[in-house]
C-alpha angles and dihedrals in degrees: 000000000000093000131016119216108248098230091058081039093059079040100061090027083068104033105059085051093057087046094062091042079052094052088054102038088051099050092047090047082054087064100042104026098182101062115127102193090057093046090054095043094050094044089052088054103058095038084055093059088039085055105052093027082061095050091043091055091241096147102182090043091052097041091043083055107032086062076039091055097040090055102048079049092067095040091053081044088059083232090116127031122217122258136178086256091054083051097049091051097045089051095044085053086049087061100045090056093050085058095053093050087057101054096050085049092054099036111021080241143076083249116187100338120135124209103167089100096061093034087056091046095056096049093044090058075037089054097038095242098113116199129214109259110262107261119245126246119277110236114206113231112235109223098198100240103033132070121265116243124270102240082052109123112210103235119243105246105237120224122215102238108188096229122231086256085060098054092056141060142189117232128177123264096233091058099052079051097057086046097066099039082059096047081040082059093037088055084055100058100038088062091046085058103038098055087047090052088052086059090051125080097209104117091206096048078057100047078049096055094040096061090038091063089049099057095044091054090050101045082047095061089041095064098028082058093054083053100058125085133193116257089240093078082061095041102046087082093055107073088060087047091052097045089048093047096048098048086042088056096036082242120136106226134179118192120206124183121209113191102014082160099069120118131224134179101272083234095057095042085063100050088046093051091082104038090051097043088065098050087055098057089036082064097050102039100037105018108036113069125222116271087259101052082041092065097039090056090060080254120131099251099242111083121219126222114197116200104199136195150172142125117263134170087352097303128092110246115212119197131198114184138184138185095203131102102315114220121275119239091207094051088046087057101042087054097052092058101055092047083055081239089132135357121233100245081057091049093052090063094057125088115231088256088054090043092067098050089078085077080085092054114107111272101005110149128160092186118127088216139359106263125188085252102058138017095049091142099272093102126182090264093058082048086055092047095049096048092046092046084066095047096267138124133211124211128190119214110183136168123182126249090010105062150256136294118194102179119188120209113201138180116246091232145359100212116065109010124172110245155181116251107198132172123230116175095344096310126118113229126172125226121196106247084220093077095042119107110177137312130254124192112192118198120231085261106046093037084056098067100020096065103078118190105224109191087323102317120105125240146180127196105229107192090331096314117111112235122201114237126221120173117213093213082063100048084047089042087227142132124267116238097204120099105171099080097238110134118211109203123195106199110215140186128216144123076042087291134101122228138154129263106200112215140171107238134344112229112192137293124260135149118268137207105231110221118179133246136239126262100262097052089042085060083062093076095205095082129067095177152329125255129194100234117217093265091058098256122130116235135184126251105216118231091235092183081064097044083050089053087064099037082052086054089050088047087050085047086055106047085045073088097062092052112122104255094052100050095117140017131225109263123209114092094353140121100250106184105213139191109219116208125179109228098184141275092058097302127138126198115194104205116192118262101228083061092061117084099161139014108203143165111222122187113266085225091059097074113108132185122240105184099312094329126107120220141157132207112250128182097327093320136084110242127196119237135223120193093201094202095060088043084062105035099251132142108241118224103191121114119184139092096261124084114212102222129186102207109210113187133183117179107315104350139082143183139191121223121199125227135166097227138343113240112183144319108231132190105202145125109277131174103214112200133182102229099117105066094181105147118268094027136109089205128269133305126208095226113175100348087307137101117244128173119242105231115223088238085188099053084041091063096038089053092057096031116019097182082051093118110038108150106082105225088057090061099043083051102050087048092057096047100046087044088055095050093062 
């Protein structure tokens, strides 16, 4: 057969190794009949094969070893000795069951083997009616020069099969991992090489380096390959956890595994056990009801947990997925609050996805009482620590009533990873190219006017989404070297957001061999590791998780524009900083820019009707949508399959806005009047020599959600402010 299931490939593997150590330890019980070690060895072994022959639905294998295993039970009893005979037989059963494993091996199947004669042999030594042995084939001597005798039976010629035990080998951990500290040291000098080579002129010293660094990439997969395991090996413990677990909790649980074949690298799969592990039970214990809420619900009253993996964009992706309550932004929030984890004017400020991030934060808990299955002390927050320790990240997707998603996203490897080398004030640092999305180069010009400054974070609009800024000379707390004004911006993409490391120049991409760091420079927190460049020189890996955490503060900092009692400025004499959208028909709606949270472009296809209402999902939640030409009675011009949306969020809530484009944001003097009293306007603004019409952001909102604005004191305070502003 082409491809042999794993599971049958551990099976024969084994197998045929416990057949060689047969042969010997039979032979050797034939000399000294009363020991009682090689009895019981022999006797484990076979009951090993009986046992997985029978669960892998092998039936000669299993019958040839069960009368096997019934003999070499009476011999271990002392109710049987041992005799040549009782030799003979158990050997001739060893070979029949090598045949057997070759077959299987060949053909997937036990094929044509027949095993009634040695079946019939052991019970009859079982029964106490011992046959003869059966004789052996004449073989009819061939004299050269004369004819061979007619009863002579040509012999089959045997060819020698390398068996699937001889194609493989065990080798000790510690050596593979000796071998991959010393291709680890063989990457770094090939690049080393390879980037002096460039710098030569000499062709051959090229064509050298060039196949040097072949080979060296070839010989590292090899062993990195020898290091990587499939998840299964981590996830075969779990079915008995979750049984355990559910019968512990009175819950009914299923447990289904997509993608039990993916391979990570044996030291990851380690430190992701325990993280996992506590997932798992997190899911059973906190998000699956109990059969009788379940019902109640209109749910089948077994729960199902789906364990979920596959590769994507260079990392592993481990799902853990539950159909059970879901979590409850609202209860997450009210419970940060009464532990003092968060204020309400902070909570406000957050979007529901980012709500339920604060699951992560130390000593959150939104238990009712400690229970022997959680609380135990690993909380959420230490599962964050240890997957991001390793260079992973962890994200929640949750929606009430239909269940929770905690997907882990982890490196391949830790070893030798490819990255980004980058310079910042004359020093050389190193990104993983894992968390790098794409590059942007703005121009003096165009940097000029594109960075934008929110509330104090930066900013910079990338195809109508706003990215938080962060630059690297701040987090260093160092000096750029570039004068000319140009801004170089790395996307990146981490804690499940994007956001923009500002940086000096990019260098080049090569793998790199990841060492730690000491104790002192791990405290930092903005660095993961250290790596040796091509040229010789040490350079820095940057923790990009941390440098997420910042850009997120900036983003907070920029939604602290969106908060309630800010929507909107006074606006005599005033800078009003404005988002201008085109809406068809030539007309144009500034909408201030403290009431934007989000531009974003949604699939046409995505909108859905709920009653009469439109709305689209958007990052775990439903959102309502407002098609703002419509709202003010314009004719829209745009043709295409993407909606351009303006998100607008408050607490918990959020609504879409349709546009047709998105002009400009602009940060100028404007005089706002209320002479224009359309419905669904402010009035009308003069922005850039040319008149624009101040959208009601309020009555907009109402119009797509009208329990949009639900606390009191949000509303008392909206109506002041947009009363103030005309």
């Amino acid at each position: 057969m082409d491809e042999i299931d794993e599971i049958v490939q551990e099976f024969l593997v084994e197998s045929h190794e416990n057949l060689d150590q047969l042969d010997r330890d039979l032979v050797a019980l034939e000399r000294e009949p009363d020991s009682r070690d090689l009895l019981g060895s022999i006797f484990r072994t076979i009951h090993t094969i009986k046992g997985t022959s029978g669960f892998l639905a092998f039936g000669n294998l299993e019958s040839v070893t069960h009368v096997g295993e019934n003999l070499l039970a009476r011999l271990r009893d002392g109710k049987m000795s041992m005799t040549p005979q009782t030799t003979d037989v158990l050997l001739a059963m060893v070979d029949t069951v090598r045949e057997l494993l070759a077959a299987i091996e060949a053909q997937g199947t036990e094929g044509s083997v027949d095993v009634t004669a040695v079946v019939q042999r052991i019970s009859s030594i079982l029964d106490g009616t011992t046959t003869p042995d059966p004789e052996p084939t004449a073989v009819a001597e061939v004299v050269p020069g004369l004819p061979a005798e007619p009863v002579a039976e040509p012999v089959e010629e045997v060819v020698a099969r390398r068996n699937v035990a001889d194609s493989s080998i065990r080798v000790d951990v510690e050596l593979l991992d000796t071998l991959m500290r010393l291709v680890g040291e063989l990457v770094l000098t090939r690049n080393q090489i390879v980037r002096q080579a460039g710098e030569q002129e000499g062709l051959e010293l090229v064509r050298s380096a060039q196949r040097l660094n072949l080979i060296a990439t070839e010989l590292q997969e090899g062993v990195m390959s020898t290091r990587m395991q499939p998840i299964d090996h981590l996830w075969s413990k779990l079915p008995r956890v979750v049984r355990d677990l559910g019968a512990t909790c009175g819950k009914q649980v299923s447990l289904a595994m997509v993608g039990r074949e993916t391979e990570l690298d044996r030291s990851l799969l380690e430190s992701v056990k325990d993280p996992l592990t506590h997932l798992v039970r997190n899911a059973v214990d906190h998000g699956l009801e109990s059969p009788e809420d379940r019902v109640a619900a209109g749910k089948p009253a077994e729960g199902v947990l789906t364990l979920r993996a596959y590769h994507e964009g260079g990392q592993v992706v481990v799902e853990v997925c539950d159909d059970g309550a879901g979590i409850d932004p609202e209860r997450i929030a009210a419970k940060a609050i009464d532990k003092g984890l968060r204020t309400a004017a902070q909570l406000a400020q957050l979007a529901p996805t980012d709500v339920l991030q604060l699951i992560f934060l130390p000593g959150f808990s939104t238990a009712a009482a400690v229970t022997n299955v959680s609380g135990r002390g690993v909380g959420m927050d230490v599962v964050k620590t240890n997957i991001e320790s390793i260079g992973g990240t962890i994200e929640v997707e949750s929606v009430v009533g239909r269940g929770t998603t905690c997907r882990l996203r982890i490196p391949l490897t830790l070893a030798i990873v490819p990255a980004l080398t980058v310079e910042c004030a004359g020093d050389r640092y190193a990104i993983p190219q894992v968390s790098l999305l794409e590059l942007v180069a703005l121009d003096a010009d165009r940097a000029a006017t594109a960075v934008e400054d929110v509330n104090g974070a930066s900013v910079y609009r990338l195809r109508g989404a706003l990215l938080p800024l962060v630059r690297l000379t701040d987090v260093l707390g160092v000096e750029s070297d570039r004068s000319d004004g140009h801004v170089l911006i790395a996307v990146l993409h981490a804690e499940g957001k994007r956001f923009g490391l500002v940086i000096d120049r990019v260098l080049s991409t090569e793998e790199i061999v990841v060492k730690p760091l000491g104790a002192r420079l791990k405290a930092l927190g903005t660095y993961s590791g250290a790596t040796i460049l091509g040229d010789g020189r040490v350079a820095l890996i940057l923790d990009v998780q941390a440098l997420a955490r910042r850009a997120l503060t900036a983003e907070a900092l920029e939604r602290g524009a969106a908060s309630a009692v800010a929507e909107t400025q006074r606006a005599t004499g005033e800078h009003l900083r404005m988002l201008v959208a085109g809406i068809g028909g030539g007309r144009r709606v500034a909408i201030p820019l403290s009431s934007v949270t989000r531009l974003e472009n949604i699939a046409a296809s995505s909108v859905e009707l709920v009653g009469s209402r439109e709305v689209v999902q958007y990052r775990g939640a439903i959102l309502p949508l407002l098609r703002l030409d419509r709202h003010l009675g314009a004719i829209s011009e745009r043709d295409g399959d993407d909606l351009v949306v303006v998100v607008y969020s408050a607490g918990s809530r959020s609504v879409a806005i349709v546009v047709d484009e998105i002009i400009d944001i602009v940060d100028e003097e404007a005089d706002v009047h209320s002479d224009v009293d359309d419905h669904g306007l402010l009035g009308s603004a003069l922005i850039r020599d040319r008149i624009v019409e101040v959208l009601d952001v309020r009555a907009a909102i109402l119009a797509a959600d009208p329990k949009f604005y639900t606390a009191p004191e949000l509303e008392a305070g909206l109506h002041d402010q947009l009363q103030q502003a005309v």
